[in-house]
C-alpha positions in Angstrom: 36.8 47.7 -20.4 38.6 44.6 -21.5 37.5 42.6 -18.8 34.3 43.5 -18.8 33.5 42.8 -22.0 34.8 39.3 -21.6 33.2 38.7 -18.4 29.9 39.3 -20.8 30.6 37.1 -23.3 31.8 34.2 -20.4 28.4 35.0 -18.9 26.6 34.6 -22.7 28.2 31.5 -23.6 27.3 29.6 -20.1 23.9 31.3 -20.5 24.0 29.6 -24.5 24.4 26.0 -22.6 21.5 26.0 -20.3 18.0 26.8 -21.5 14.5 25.6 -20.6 11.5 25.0 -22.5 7.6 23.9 -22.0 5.8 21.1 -23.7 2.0 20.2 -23.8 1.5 16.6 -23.0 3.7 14.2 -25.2 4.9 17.1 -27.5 8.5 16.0 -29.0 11.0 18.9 -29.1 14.0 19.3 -30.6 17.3 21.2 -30.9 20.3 21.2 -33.7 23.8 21.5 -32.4 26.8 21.2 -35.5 29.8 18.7 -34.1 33.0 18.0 -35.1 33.7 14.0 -35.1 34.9 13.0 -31.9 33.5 15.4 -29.9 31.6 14.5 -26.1 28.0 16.1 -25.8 27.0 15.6 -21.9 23.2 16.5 -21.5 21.5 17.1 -18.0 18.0 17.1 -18.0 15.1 18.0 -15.0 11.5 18.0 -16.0 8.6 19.3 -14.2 4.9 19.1 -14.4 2.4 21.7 -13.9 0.3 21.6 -10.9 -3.5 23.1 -11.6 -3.9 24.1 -7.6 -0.6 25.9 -7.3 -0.5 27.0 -10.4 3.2 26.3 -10.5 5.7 23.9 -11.7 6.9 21.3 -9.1 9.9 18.3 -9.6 8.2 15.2 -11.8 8.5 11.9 -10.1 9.3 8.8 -12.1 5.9 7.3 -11.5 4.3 10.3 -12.8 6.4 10.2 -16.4 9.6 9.4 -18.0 11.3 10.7 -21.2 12.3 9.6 -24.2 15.7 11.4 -25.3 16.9 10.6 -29.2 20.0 11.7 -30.8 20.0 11.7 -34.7 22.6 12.1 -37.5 21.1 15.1 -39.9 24.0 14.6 -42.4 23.0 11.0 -42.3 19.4 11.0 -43.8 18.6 10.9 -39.7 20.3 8.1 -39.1 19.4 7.7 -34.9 22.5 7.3 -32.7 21.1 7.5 -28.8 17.3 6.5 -27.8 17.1 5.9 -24.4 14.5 6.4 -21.8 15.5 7.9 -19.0 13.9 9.4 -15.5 12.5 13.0 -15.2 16.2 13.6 -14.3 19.3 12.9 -15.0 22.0 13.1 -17.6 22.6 11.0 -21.3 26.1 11.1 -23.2 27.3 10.7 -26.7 30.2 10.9 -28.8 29.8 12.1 -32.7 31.1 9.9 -34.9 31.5 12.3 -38.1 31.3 15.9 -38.1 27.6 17.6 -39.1 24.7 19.0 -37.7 22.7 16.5 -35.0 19.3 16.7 -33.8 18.3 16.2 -29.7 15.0 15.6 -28.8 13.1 15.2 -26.1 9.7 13.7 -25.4 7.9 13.5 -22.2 5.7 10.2 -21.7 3.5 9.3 -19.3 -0.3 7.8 -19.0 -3.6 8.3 -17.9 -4.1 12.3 -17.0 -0.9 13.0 -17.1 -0.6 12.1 -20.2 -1.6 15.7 -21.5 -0.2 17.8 -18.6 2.2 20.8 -19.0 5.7 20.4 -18.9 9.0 22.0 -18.1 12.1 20.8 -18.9 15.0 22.8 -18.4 18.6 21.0 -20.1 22.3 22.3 -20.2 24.2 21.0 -22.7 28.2 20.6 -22.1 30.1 20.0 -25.4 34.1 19.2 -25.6 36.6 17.5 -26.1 35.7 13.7 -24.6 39.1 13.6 -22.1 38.7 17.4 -20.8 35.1 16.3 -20.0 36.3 13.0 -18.2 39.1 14.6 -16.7 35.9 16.9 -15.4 34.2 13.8 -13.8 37.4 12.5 -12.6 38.0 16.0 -10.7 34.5 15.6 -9.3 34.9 11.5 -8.6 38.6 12.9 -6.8 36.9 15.6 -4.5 34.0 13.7 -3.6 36.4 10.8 -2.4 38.2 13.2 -0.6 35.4 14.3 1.4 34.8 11.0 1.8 38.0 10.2 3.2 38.0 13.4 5.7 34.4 12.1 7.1 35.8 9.0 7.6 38.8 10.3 9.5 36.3 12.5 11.4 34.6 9.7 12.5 37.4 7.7 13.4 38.5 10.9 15.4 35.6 10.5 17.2 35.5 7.1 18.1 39.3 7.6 19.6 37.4 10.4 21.5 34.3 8.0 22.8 37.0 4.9 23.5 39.0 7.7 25.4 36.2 9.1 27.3 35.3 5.4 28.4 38.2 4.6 29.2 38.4 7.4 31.7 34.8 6.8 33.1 36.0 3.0 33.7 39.0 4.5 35.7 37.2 7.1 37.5 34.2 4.3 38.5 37.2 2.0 39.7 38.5 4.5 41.7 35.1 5.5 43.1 34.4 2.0 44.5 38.0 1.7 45.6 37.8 4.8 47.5 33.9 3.9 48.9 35.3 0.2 49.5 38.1 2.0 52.0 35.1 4.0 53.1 33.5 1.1 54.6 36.6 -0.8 55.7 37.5 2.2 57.6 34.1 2.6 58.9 33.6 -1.1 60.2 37.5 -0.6 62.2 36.5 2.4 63.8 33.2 0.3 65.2 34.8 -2.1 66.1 37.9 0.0 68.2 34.8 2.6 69.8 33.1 -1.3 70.6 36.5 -2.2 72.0 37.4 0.5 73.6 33.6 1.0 75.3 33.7 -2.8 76.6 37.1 -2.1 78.1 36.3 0.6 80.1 33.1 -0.9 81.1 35.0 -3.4 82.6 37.3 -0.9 84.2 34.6 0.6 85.6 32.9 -2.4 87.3 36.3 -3.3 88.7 36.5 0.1 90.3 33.0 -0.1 91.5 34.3 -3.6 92.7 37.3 -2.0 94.8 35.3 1.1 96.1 33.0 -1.9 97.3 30.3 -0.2 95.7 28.9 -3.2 94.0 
């Protein structure tokens, strides 16, 4: 019962992280999260755009829109701490510097028609302390160069393989002409012992006919 009851709430609080939302056109949205001074907020961000003849939402391109992401102190008559405009994806950090409530917002911006399309943004927000989080990215940074290093191995593996396997084709075409070489030198001696050995009993023969006063 125990364990299913914190399963739950594990499931809750990951489910509390990640949320989406719509917007119509440049709408500006925003969220209030309370932090304690020196925490790291990492925000990841996707946005996409309705499209009228699917009727569905599909990944925005960076030609199509951008968005504007701004990160204000509440506690500090709004005072603004992160503007940046970023792709339709992609991520945007920031440490608090005191403790109190903080506003994120979003804002979609792009031009011509698209200017008032539908929107879709869906964001996860990962909040803690800034060296767990780094020691997060380092664990990523660490496995992907481990992969890295294993594909690199794999294809030095294979190389060996391809300088092996040529290796043994230039042996086995060496011995192949070798061999056809005797072939031919063994060929050419037997012509010229059968033309010996007809010419000498040619002559035998005449010298028979010769004796037998045939001739």
């Amino acid at each position: 019962m125990q364990l299913t009851v914190v399963s739950l709430l594990l499931c809750y609080l990951s489910v509390a992280n990640a949320f989406y939302f719509y917007l119509a056109g440049g709408e500006r949205k925003c969220f209030y999260k309370e932090l304690s001074r020196g925490t790291l907020l990492v925000g990841n961000y996707d946005v996409e755009v309705f499209d009228q003849n699917t009727e569905s939402f599909t990944k925005a391109t960076q030609k199509q829109l951008g968005v504007i992401i701004d990160v204000e102190e509440v506690f500090d008559d709004n005072h603004r701490v992160v503007h940046q405009r970023g792709a339709p994806n992609g991520e945007f950090t920031f440490s608090a510097i005191d403790s109190g409530d903080h506003r994120i917002c979003f804002q979609p911006q792009s031009q011509g028609w698209l200017a008032k399309i539908k929107t879709k943004i869906d964001v996860e927000f990962k909040i803690g302390d800034g060296e767990e989080l780094d020691s997060k990215k380092k664990g990523k940074v660490q496995s992907l160069t481990e992969r890295v290093k294993t594909l690199n191995q794999k294809i030095l593996e294979i190389r060996r393989e391809q300088k092996l396997t040529r290796e043994r084709e230039a042996s086995f075409r060496d011995l192949s002409e070798a061999t056809n070489s005797r072939v031919v030198n063994w060929s050419i001696i037997q012509l010229i012992t059968l033309g010996g050995t007809c010419f000498w009993q040619l002559k035998h023969l005449r010298s028979f006919f010769v004796k037998q006063k045939i001739v």
